[in-house]
C-alpha positions in Angstrom: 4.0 -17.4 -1.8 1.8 -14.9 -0.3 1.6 -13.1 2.8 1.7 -15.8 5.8 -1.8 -15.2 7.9 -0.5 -14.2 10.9 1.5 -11.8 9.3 -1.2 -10.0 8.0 -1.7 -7.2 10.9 1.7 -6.3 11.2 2.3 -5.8 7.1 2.1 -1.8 7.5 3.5 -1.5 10.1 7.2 0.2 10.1 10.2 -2.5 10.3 8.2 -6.2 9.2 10.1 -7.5 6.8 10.3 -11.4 5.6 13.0 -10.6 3.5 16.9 -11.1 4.5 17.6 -7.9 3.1 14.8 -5.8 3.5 14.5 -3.0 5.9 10.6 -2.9 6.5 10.0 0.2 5.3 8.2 -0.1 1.7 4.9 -0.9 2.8 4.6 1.5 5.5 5.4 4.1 3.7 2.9 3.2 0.7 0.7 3.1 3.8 1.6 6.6 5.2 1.2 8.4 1.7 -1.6 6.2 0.5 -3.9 7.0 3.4 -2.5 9.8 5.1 -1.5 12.2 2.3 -3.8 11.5 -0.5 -7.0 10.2 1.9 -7.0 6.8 0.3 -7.0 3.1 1.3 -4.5 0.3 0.5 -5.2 -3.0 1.4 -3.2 -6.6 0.7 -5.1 -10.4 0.4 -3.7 -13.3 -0.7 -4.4 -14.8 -3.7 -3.3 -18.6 -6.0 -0.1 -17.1 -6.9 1.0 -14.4 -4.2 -0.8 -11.7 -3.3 -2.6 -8.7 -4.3 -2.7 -4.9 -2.9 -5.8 -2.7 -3.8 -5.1 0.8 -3.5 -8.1 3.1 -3.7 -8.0 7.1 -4.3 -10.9 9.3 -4.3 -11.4 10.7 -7.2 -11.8 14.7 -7.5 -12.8 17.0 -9.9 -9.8 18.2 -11.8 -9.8 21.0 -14.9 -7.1 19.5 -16.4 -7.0 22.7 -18.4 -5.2 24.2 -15.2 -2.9 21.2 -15.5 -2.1 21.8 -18.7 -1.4 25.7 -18.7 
């Protein structure tokens, strides 16, 4: 299981799928809102028994008091 390595740079990208019923649009669009509309990075390595996406956010300073109210 895993990603296959030369699959790796199209994973993103709008239509890839590997699946028979898939459409290609999951990971794109974890992309698009990941980096584009909350500034953060996801990225996807393979490890023993599949593979593994790190998504990281910056973190900002919230007054969860506003939140709250």
């Amino acid at each position: 299981m895993g990603i296959e390595k030369n699959n790796f740079e199209e994973i993103f990208e709008p239509f890839v799928t590997s699946k028979e019923s898939g459409d290609g649009f999951g990971l794109y669009m974890a992309r698009l809102i990941i980096e584009e509309k909350m500034g953060g990075v996801i990225n996807a390595t393979n490890v023993k028994n599949g593979a593994k996406f790190l998504i990281c956010l910056k973190k900002e300073n919230v007054d969860y008091e506003d939140i709250i109210a």
